[in-house]
C-alpha positions as CSV (number, residue, x, y, z in Angstrom):
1,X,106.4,-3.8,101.5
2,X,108.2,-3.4,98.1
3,X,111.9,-3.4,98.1
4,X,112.3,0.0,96.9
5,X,109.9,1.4,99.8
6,X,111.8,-1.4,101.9
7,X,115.6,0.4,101.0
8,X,113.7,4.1,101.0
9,X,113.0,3.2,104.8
10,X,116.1,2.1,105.9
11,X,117.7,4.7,103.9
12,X,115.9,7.4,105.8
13,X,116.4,6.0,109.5
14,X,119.8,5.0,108.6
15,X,120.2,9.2,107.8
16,X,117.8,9.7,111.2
17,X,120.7,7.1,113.3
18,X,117.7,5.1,114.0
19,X,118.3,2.1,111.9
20,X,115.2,-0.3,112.3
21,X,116.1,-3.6,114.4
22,X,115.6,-5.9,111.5
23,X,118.3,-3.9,109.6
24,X,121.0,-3.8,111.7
25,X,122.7,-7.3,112.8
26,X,123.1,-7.9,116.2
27,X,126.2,-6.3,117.8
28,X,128.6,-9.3,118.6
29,X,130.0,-9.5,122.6
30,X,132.8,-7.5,123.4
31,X,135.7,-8.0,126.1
32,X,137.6,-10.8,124.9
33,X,140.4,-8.3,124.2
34,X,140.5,-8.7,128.4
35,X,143.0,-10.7,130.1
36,X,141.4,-14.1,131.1
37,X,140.9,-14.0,135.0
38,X,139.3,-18.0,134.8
39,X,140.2,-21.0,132.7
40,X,138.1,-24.0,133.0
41,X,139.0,-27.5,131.6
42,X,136.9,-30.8,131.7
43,X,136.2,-34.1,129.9
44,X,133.0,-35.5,130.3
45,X,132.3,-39.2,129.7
46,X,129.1,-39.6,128.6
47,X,126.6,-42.4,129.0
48,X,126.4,-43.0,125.4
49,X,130.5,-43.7,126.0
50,X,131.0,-40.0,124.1
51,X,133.6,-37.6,124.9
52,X,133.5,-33.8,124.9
53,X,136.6,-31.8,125.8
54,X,135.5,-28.5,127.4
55,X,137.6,-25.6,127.8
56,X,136.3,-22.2,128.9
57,X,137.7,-18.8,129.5
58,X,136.0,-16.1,131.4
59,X,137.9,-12.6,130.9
60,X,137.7,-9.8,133.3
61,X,134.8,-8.1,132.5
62,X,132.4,-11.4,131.8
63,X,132.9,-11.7,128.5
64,X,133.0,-15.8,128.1
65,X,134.4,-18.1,125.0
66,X,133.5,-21.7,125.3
67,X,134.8,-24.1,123.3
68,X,133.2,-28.2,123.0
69,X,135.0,-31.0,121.3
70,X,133.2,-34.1,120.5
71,X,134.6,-36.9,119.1
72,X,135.2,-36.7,115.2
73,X,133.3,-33.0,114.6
74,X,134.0,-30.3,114.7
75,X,134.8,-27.7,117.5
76,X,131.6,-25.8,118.7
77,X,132.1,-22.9,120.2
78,X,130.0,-20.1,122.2
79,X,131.2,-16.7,122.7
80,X,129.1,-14.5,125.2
81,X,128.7,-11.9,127.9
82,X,128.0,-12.8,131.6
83,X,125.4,-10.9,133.4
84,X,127.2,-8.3,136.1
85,X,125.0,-10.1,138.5
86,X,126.7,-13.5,137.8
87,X,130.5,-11.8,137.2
88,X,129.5,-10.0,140.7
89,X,128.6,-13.5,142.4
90,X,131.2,-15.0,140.3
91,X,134.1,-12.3,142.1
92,X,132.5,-12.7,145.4
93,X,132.8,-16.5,145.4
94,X,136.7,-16.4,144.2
95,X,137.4,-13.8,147.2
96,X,135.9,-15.9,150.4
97,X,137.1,-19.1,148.7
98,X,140.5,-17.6,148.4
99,X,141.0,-18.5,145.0
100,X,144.7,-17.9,145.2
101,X,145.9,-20.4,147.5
102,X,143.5,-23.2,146.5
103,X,145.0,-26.6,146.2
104,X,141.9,-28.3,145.3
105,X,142.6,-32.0,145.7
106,X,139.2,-33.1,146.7
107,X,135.7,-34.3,145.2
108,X,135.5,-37.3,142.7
109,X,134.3,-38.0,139.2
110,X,130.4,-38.3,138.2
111,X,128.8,-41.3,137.1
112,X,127.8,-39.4,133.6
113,X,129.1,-36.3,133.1
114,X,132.1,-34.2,134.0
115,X,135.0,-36.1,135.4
116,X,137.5,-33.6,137.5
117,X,137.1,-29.7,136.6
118,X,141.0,-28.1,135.8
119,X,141.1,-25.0,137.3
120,X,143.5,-21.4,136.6
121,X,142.5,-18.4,138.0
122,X,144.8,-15.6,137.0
123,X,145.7,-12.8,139.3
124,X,147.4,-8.9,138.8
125,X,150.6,-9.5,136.9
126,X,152.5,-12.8,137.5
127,X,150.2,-14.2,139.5
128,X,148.3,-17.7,138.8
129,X,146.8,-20.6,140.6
130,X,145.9,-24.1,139.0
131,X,144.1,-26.8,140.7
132,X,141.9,-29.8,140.1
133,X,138.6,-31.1,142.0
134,X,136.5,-34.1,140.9
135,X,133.1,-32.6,139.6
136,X,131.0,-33.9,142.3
137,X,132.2,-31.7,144.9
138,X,130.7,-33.5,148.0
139,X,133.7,-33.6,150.6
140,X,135.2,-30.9,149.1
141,X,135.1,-27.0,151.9
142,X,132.7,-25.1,151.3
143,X,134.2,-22.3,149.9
144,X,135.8,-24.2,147.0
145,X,132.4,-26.1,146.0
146,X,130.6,-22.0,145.8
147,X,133.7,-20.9,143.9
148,X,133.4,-24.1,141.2
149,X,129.1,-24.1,141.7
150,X,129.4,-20.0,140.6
151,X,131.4,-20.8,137.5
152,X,129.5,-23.6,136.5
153,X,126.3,-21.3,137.3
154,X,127.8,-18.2,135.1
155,X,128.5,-21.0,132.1
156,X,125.5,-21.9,132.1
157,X,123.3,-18.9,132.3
158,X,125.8,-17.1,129.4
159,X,125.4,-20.8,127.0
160,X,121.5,-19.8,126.5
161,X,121.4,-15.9,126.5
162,X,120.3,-14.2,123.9
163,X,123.6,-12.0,123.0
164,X,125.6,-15.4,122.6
165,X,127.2,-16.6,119.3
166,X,127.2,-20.1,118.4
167,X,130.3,-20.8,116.0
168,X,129.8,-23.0,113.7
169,X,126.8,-21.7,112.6
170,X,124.1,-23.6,111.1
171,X,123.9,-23.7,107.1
172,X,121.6,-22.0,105.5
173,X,119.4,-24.2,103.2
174,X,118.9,-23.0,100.0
């Protein structure tokens, strides 16, 4: 298609409010404006003897910023949406775990990979809890390993999806 029939085109379904896909740039997530309700910190040690910082925060609402440090480059960063699904399984695990009076405390560090995960969960108003639990969770109740399994989960289905922006972006070559 020529670029004048190209711009005629989008100039007429831009008039018809039907923009075509390939015109329009994805919208970017929405709800960081939310109050956080989870932030998560860890270091993981790599085999490779690498470290990456991790901190995430999960606002009410699902939208998720996550933020990787590796030594001597520079911060990447994710920003995405949660599935309700997850934010429902997510919500459900932090009520029967009884996020608000966990003192954490157990679990220990993995061999490669995540040392201890830094929890804070923050409540209506004033109200906070922080805790720490070594990232394998064996010994740890069962209600505190599906509270720190369901974040992990929602972090991990919101890294790949399709809505998420990866900041910083890859240079163009040209």
């Amino acid at each position: 298609m020529s670029t004048s029939k190209a711009l005629l085109a989008l100039s007429i379904a831009c008039l018809a409010g039907t923009a075509p896909s390939w015109a329009v740039p994805p919208a970017a997530p929405t709800g960081f404006d939310q109050p956080p309700v989870l932030v998560l910190h860890w270091v993981t040690d790599t085999i490779a003897a690498e470290i990456i910082d991790t901190s995430v925060v999960i606002h009410a609402g699902g939208a998720t910023e996550i933020a990787e440090l590796h030594q001597g480059a520079p911060a990447h960063i994710l920003r995405g949406v949660a599935s309700p699904g997850d934010l429902q399984a997510l919500n459900a695990a932090l009520a029967a775990g009884q996020v608000a009076g966990e003192r954490g405390g157990c679990g220990t560090p993995t061999a490669d990979g995540p040392i201890a995960y830094e929890i804070t969960w923050y409540g209506q108003g004033t109200r906070y809890n922080t805790f720490t639990v070594g990232a394998d969770l064996s010994g740890c109740p069962p209600g505190l390993r599906a509270m720190v399994e369901r974040m992990i989960d929602l972090i991990n289905d919101v890294r790949p999806a399709p809505g998420t922006q990866s900041f910083p972006r890859v240079r163009r070559q040209g």
